[in-house]
C-alpha positions in Angstrom: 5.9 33.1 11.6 5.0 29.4 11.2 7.5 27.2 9.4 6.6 25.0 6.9 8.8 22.1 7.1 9.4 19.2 9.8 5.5 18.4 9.8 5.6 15.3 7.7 7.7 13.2 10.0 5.3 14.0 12.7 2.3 13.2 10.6 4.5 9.6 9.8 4.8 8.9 13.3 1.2 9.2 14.1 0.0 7.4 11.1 2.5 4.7 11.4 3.0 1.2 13.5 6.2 0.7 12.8 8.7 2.7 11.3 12.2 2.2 10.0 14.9 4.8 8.8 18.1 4.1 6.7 20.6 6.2 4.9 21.1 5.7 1.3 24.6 4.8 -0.2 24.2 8.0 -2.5 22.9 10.1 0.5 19.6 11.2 1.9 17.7 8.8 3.5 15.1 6.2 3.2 11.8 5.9 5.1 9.8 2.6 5.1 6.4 2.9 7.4 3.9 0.7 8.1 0.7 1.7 8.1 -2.9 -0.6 8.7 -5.1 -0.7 5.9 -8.9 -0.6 6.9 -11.0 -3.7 6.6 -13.2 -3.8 3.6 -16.9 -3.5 4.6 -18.6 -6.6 4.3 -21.2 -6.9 1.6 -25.1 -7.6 3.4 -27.1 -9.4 0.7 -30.2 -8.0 -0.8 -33.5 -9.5 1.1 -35.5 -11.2 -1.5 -38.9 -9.4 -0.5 -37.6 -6.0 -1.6 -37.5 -6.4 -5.0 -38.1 -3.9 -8.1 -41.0 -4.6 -10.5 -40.6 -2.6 -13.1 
């Protein structure tokens, strides 16, 4: 049988450039990644011959 935890720190690493792991003063741990947000496409402008008439 498959288990069904660990995965998530596997998916972080992939996903992730950089990332750092701390424990917390009232136990457990903290997790900071950094992760690359994609570019925005750029906007093309409208050519002025293909306009509506309505």
């Amino acid at each position: 049988m498959l288990s069904e935890r660990g995965r998530g720190w596997n998916i972080v690493r992939r996903l992730a450039s950089r990332v750092d792991t701390s424990s917390s003063p009232g136990g457990g741990k903290v997790v900071r990644a950094e992760v690359a947000a994609p570019l925005p496409r750029p906007v093309r402008a409208r050519r002025p011959d293909r306009q509506v008439v309505g």
